[in-house]
ZALUM-689868 format. One record per atom (N, C-alpha, C): residue in three letters; y negated, x negated, z negated. Coordinates in steps of 0.001 Angstrom, whole numbers, plus 500000, padded with zeros to 6 digits. Example, Ala and Ser with C-alpha at 12.3 -4.5 7.8 and 13.67 -1.06 7.14 Angstrom:
# ZALUM-689868
ALA505690486810492200 ALA504500487700492200 ALA503300486800492200 SER502250487150492920 SER501060486330492860 SER499970487100492130 
//
This chain:
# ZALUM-689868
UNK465867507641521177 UNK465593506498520299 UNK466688505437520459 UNK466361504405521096 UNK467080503004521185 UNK467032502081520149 UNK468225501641519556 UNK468558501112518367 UNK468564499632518520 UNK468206498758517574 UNK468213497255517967 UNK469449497162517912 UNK469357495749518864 UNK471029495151519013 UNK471331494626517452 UNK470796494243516782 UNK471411493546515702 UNK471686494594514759 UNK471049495859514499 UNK471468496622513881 UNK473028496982514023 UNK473696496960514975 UNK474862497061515639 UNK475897495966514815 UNK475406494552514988 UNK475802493537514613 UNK476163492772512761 UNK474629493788512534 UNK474990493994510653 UNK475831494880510573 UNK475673495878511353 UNK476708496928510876 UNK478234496688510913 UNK478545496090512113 UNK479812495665512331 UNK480329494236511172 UNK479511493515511040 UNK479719492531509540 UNK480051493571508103 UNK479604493976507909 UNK479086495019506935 UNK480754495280506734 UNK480935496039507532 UNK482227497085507982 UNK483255496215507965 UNK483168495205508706 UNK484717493957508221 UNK484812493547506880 UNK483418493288506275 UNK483573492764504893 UNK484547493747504354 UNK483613495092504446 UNK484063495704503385 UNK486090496650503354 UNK486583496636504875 UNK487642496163504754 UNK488200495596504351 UNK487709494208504484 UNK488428493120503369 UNK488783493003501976 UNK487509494418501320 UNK487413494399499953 UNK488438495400499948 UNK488455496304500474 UNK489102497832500310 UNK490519496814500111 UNK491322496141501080 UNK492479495382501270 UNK492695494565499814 UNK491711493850499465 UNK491803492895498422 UNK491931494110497356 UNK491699495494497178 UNK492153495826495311 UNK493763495763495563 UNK494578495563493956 UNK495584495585493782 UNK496401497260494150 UNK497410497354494504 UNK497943498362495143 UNK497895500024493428 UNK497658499701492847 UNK498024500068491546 UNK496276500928491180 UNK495693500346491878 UNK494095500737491335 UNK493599501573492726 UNK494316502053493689 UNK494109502479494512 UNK494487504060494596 UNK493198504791494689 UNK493338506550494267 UNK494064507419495293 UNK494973508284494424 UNK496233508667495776 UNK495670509762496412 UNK496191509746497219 UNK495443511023498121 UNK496632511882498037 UNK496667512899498228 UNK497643514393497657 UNK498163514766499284 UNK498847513677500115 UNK499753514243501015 UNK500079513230502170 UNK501030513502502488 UNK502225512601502822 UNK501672512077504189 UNK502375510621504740 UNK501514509867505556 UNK499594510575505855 UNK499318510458504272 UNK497810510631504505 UNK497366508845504778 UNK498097508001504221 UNK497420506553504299 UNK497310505914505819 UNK498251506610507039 UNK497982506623508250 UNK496953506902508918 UNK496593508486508358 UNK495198508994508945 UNK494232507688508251 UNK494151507426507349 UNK493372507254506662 UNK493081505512507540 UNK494192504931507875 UNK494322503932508882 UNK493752503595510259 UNK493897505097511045 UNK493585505473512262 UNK492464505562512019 UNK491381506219511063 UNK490052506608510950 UNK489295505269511129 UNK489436504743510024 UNK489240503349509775 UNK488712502674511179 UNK489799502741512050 UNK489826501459512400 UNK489464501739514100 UNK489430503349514059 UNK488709503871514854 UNK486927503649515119 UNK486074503674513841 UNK484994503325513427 UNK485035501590513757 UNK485767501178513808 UNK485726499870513644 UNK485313499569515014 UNK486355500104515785 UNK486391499810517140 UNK485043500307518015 UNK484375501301517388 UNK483228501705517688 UNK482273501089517434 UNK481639500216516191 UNK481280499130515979 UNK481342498251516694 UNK482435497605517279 UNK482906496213517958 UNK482343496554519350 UNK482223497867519905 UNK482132497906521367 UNK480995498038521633 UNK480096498475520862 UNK478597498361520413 UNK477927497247520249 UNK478687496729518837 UNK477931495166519071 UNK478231493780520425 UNK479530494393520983 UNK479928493236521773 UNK478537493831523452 UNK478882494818523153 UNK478153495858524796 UNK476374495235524381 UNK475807494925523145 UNK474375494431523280 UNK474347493107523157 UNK474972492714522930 UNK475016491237522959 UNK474364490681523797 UNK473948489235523929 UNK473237488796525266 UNK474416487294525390 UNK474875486983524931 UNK475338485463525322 UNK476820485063525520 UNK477092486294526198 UNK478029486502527017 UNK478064487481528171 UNK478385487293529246 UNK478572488318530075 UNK479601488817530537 UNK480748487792530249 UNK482074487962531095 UNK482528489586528938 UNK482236489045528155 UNK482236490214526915 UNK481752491210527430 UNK480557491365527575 UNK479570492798527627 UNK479974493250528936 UNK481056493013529910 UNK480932493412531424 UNK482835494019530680 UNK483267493146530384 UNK484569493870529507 UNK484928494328528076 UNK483503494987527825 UNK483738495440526061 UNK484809496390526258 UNK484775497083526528 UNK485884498044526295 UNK487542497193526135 UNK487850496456526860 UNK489093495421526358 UNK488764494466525112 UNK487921493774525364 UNK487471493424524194 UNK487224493700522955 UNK486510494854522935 UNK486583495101521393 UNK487782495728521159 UNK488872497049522067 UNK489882496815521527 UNK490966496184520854 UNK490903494556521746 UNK492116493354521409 UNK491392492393519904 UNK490084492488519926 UNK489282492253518198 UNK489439493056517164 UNK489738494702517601 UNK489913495504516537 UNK491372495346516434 UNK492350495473517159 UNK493475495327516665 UNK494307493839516594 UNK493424492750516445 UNK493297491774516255 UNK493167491457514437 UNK492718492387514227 UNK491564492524512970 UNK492852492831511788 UNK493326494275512353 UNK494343495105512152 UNK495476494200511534 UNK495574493384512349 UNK496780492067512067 UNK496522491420510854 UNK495198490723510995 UNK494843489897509830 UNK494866490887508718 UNK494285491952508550 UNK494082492519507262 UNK495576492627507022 UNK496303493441507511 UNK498093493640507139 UNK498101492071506575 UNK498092491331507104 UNK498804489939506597 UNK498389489242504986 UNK497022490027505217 UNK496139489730503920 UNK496533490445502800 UNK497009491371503325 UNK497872492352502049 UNK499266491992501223 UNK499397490928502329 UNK500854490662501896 UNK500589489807500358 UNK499363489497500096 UNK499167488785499299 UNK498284488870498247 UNK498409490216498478 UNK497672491009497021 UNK498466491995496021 UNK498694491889495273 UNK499360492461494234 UNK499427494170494262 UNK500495494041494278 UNK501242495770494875 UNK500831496316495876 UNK500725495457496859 UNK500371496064498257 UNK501433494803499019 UNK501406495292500477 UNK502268494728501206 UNK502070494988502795 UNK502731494433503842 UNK502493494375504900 UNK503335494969505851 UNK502967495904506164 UNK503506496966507552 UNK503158497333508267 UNK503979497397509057 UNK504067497446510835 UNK503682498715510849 UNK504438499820510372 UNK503133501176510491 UNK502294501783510530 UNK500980500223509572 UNK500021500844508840 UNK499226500144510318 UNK499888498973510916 UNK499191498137512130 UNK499434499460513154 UNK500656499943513267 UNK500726500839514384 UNK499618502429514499 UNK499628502599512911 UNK498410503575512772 UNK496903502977512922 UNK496866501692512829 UNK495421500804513115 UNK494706500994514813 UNK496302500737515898 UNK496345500865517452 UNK495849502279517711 UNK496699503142516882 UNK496491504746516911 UNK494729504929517086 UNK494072504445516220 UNK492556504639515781 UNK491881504258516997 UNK492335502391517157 UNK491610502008518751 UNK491933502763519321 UNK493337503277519731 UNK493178503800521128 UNK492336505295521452 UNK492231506041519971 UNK491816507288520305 UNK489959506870520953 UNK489321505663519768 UNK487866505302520065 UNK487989504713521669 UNK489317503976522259 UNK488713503881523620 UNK488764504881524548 UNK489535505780523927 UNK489083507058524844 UNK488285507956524960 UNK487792507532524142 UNK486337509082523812 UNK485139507999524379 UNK485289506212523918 UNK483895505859524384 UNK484732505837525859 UNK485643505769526588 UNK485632505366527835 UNK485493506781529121 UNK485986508275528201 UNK485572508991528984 UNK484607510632528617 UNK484121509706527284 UNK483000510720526552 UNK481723510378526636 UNK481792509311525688 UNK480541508403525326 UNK479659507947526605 UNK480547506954527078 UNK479820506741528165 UNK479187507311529101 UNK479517508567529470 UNK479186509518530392 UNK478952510270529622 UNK477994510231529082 UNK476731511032528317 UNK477377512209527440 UNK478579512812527391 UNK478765514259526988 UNK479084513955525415 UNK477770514550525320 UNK477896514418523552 UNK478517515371523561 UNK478701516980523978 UNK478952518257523275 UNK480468517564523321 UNK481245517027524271 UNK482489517267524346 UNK483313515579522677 UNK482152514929523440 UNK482320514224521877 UNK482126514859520464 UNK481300515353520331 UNK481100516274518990 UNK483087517123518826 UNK483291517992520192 UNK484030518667519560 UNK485374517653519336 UNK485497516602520226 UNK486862515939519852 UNK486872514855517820 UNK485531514624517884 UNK485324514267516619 UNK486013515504515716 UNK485665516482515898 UNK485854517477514935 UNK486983517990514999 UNK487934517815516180 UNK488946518381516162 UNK489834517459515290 UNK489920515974515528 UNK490081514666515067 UNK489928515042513613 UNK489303515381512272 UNK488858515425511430 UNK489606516852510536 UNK489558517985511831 UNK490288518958511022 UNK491821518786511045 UNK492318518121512372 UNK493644517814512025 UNK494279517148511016 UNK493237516332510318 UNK493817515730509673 UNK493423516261508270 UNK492740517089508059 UNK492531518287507010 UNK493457519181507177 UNK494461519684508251 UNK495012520371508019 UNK496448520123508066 UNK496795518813508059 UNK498257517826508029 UNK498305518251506544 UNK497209517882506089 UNK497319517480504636 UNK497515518926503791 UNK497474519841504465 UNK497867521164503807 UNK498521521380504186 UNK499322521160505321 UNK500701521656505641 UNK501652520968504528 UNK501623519126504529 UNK502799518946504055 UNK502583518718502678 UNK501102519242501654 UNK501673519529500640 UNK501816520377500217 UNK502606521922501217 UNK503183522764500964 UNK504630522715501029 UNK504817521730502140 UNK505644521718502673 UNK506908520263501962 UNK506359519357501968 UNK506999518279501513 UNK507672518239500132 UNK508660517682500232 UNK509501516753499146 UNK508466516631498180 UNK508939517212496736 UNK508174516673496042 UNK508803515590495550 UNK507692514009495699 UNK507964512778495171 UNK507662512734493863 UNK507987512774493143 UNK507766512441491399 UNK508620511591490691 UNK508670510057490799 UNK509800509644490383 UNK509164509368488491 UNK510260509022487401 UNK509558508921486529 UNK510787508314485434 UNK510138507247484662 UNK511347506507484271 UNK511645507413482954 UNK512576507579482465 UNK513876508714482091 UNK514294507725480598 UNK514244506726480537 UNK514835505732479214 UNK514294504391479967 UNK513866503629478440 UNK513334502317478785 UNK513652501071477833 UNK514364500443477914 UNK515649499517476730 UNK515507498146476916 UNK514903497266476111 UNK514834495770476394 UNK515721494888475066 UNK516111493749475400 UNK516605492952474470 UNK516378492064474354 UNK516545490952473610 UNK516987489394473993 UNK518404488956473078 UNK518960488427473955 UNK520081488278473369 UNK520476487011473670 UNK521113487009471842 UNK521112485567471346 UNK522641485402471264 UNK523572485847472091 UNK524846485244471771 UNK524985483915472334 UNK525928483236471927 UNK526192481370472083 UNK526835481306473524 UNK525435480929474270 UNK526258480739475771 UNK525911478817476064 UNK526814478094476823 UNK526227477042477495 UNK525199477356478735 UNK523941477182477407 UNK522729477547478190 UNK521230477063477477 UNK520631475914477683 UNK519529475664476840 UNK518455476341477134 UNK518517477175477981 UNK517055478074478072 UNK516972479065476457 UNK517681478484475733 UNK517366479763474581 UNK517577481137474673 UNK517180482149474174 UNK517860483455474114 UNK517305484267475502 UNK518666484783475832 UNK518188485954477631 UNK517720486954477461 UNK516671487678478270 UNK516089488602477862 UNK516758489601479156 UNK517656490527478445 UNK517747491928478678 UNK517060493458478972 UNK517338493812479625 UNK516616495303479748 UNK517485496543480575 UNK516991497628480326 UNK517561498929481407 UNK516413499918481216 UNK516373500095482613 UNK515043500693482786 UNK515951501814483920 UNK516010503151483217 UNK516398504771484199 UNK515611505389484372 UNK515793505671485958 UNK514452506045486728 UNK514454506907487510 UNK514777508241487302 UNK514620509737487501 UNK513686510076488842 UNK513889510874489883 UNK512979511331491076 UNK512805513177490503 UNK512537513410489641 UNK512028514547489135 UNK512436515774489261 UNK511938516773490159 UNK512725517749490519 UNK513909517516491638 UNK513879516792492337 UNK514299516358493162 UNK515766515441492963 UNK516478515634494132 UNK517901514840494210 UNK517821513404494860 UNK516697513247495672 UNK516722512759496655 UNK516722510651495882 UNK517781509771496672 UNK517825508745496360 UNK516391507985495965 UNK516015507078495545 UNK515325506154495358 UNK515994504672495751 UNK514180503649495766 UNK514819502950496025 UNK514029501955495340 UNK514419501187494936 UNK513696500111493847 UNK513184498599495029 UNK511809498621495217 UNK511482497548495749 UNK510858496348495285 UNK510292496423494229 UNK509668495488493450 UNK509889495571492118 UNK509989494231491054 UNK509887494447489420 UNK509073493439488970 UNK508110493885488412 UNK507078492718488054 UNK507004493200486119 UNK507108491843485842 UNK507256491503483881 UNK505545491300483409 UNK505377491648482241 UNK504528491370481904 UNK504683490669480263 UNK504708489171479706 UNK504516489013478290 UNK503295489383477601 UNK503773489962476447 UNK502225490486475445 UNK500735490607476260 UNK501010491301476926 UNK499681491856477889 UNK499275490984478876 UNK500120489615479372 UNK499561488539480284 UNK500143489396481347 UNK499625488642482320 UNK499505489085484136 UNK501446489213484429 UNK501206490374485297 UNK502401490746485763 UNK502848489508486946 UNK503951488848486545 UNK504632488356487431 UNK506245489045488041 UNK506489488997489518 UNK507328489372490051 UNK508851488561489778 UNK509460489541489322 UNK510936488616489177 UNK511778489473489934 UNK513128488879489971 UNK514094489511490839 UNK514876490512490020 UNK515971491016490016 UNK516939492050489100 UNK517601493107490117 UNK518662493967489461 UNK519700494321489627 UNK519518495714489768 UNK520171496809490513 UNK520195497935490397 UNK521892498559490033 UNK521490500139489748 UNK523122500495489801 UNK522456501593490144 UNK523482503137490743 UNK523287503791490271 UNK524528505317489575 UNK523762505992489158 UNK524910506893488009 UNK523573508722487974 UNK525003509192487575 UNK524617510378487441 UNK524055510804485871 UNK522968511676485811 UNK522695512370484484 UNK523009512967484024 UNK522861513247482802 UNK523662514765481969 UNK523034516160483151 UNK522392516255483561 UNK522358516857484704 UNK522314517019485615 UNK523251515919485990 UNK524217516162486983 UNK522893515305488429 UNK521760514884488340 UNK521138514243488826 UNK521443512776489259 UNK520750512356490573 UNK521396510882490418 UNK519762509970490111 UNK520614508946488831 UNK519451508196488537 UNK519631506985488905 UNK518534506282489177 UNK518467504139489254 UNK518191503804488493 UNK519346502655487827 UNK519175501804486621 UNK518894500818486873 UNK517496499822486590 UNK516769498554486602 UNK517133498135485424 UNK518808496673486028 UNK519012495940485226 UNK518620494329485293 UNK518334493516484760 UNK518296492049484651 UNK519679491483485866 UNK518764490478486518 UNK519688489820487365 UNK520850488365486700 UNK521576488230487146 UNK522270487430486189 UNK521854486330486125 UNK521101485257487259 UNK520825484461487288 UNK519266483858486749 UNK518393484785486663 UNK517204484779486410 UNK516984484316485089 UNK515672483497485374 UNK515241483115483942 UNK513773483700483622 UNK513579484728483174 UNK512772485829482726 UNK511595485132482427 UNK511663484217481066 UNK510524483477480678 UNK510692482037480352 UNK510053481163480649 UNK510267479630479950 UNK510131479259479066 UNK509621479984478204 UNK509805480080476999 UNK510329481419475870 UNK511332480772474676 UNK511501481876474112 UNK510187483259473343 UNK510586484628473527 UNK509767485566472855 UNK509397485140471328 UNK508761485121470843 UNK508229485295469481 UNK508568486616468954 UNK508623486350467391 UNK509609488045466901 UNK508242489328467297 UNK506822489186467769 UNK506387490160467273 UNK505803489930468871 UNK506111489551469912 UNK505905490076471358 UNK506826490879471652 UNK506253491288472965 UNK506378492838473260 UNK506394492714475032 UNK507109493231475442 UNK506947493103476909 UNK507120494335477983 UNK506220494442478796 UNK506182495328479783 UNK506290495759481461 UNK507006496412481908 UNK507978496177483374 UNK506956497372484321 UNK506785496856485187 UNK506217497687486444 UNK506805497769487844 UNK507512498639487759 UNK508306498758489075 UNK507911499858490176 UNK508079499033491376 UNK507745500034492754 UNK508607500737493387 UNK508911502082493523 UNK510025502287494126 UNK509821503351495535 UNK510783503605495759 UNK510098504512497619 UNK511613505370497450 UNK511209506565498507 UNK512363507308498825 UNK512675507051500569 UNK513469508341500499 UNK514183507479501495 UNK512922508076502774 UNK511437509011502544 UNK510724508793503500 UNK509600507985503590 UNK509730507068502804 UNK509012506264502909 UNK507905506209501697 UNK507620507482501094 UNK506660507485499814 UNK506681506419498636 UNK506133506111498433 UNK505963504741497197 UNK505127505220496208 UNK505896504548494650 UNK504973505239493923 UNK505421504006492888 UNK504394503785491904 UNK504145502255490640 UNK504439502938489077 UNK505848502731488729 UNK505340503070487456 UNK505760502131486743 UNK504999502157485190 UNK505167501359484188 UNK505112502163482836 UNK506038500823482503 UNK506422501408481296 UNK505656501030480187 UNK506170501513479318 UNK504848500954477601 UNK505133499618477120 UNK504680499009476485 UNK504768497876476130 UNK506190498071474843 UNK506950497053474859 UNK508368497529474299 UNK508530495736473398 UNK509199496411472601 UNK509416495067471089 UNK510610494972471837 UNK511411493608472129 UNK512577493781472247 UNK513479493665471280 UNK514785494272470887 UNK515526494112469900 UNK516086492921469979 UNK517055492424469030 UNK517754491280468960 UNK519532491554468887 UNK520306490883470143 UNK521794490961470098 UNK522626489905469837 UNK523501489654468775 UNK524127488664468146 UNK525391488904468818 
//
């Protein structure tokens, strides 16, 4: 059974859109998967399918020939063409961001699809395609049980959460500075953290990104924690708090292998310092 060319061609639209959407949710609404560089596989798969798509729709095409006589380059340098734009597109969506790893796991995907269509597909051997699909599929079912037996447990989790505004008499007409300390615990674990992002939120409005300060210090047990303090220069809000707002901090932080994890804190009254 021979498939229309355009079926090929919706499909491959279809499949970019909906990349685009997957890319466009905020990093925060995105469901974790339970093991370590799983968002790689999950990259490579992707974009593997993609590339399978592209070499399909470019290979039926009619209104080109110098394309359909070089799909196989072609749809590779479109899929990881693609790869680029989406990373870049991320850079500009809220708690997500743009890396070179996630592009290098994107290449990973093409290159495995130009090898199966360049010495599977094409030359008819489904059986040997079937089994590299499947081998492809359990490896990466069985990464994911190795290292969450095996891995670091990441659990970071904020430990004390302290805001102010403080009204002592400085030469300063922005009105009263708003203070905070936010301690931020990696759980069972010793292992450093690292604070990459702090985004504010007033009385439930949209999180905006501000800059701020780290330290760090040991716990009553003997743990090492990161303290998210206010930067000195920053001006938090342009306008002063009202006595009965409340404000809330969402910070991103990573260890030192790379794991990232969003937490936030509760919505907090700030006190007042004379």
């Amino acid at each position: 059974m021979k498939l229309h060319p355009k079926l090929f061609h919706f499909a491959l639209i279809s499949y970019l859109l909906l990349i685009f959407i997957a890319s466009s949710i905020p990093g925060e609404e995105i469901p974790k998967i339970g093991f370590e560089f799983s968002d790689k596989f999950v990259h490579a798969f992707v974009y593997f399918i993609l590339f399978i798509l592209f070499f399909y729709a470019l290979k039926y095409q009619t209104k080109s020939v110098k394309l359909r006589n070089n799909v196989l380059v072609f749809a590779g340098c479109f899929s990881a063409l693609y790869g680029v734009t989406d990373e870049l597109h991320q850079k500009f969506v809220p708690m997500r961001s743009c890396e070179l790893s996630d592009w290098v796991a994107d290449i990973a995907g093409v290159v495995i699809g130009m090898f199966i269509v360049r010495f599977v597909i094409e030359r008819k051997s489904i059986m040997t395609t079937s089994i590299l699909l499947v081998t492809f599929l359990f490896a990466c079912n069985t990464s994911g049980k190795i290292d969450t037996n095996q891995k670091s447990v990441f659990e970071p989790k904020i430990v004390s959460e302290e805001c102010w505004t403080d009204h002592m008499p400085v030469l300063d007409e922005r009105g009263p500075r708003l203070g905070f300390q936010i301690m931020i615990g990696n759980g069972k674990t010793n292992d450093s953290l690292v604070v990459d992002k702090l985004l504010i939120s007033r009385t439930g409005g949209e999180f905006n990104e501000k800059s701020f300060e780290t330290r760090y210090e040991e716990s009553a047990e003997g743990k090492m924690v990161v303290v998210v303090i206010r930067a000195r220069d920053e001006s938090y809000f342009s306008e002063s708090l009202n006595d009965n707002e409340k404000v809330q901090f969402r910070i991103i932080v990573t260890n030192k292998k790379g794991m990232r994890k969003t937490l936030t804190t509760s919505e907090i009254k700030p006190y007042k310092v004379y």
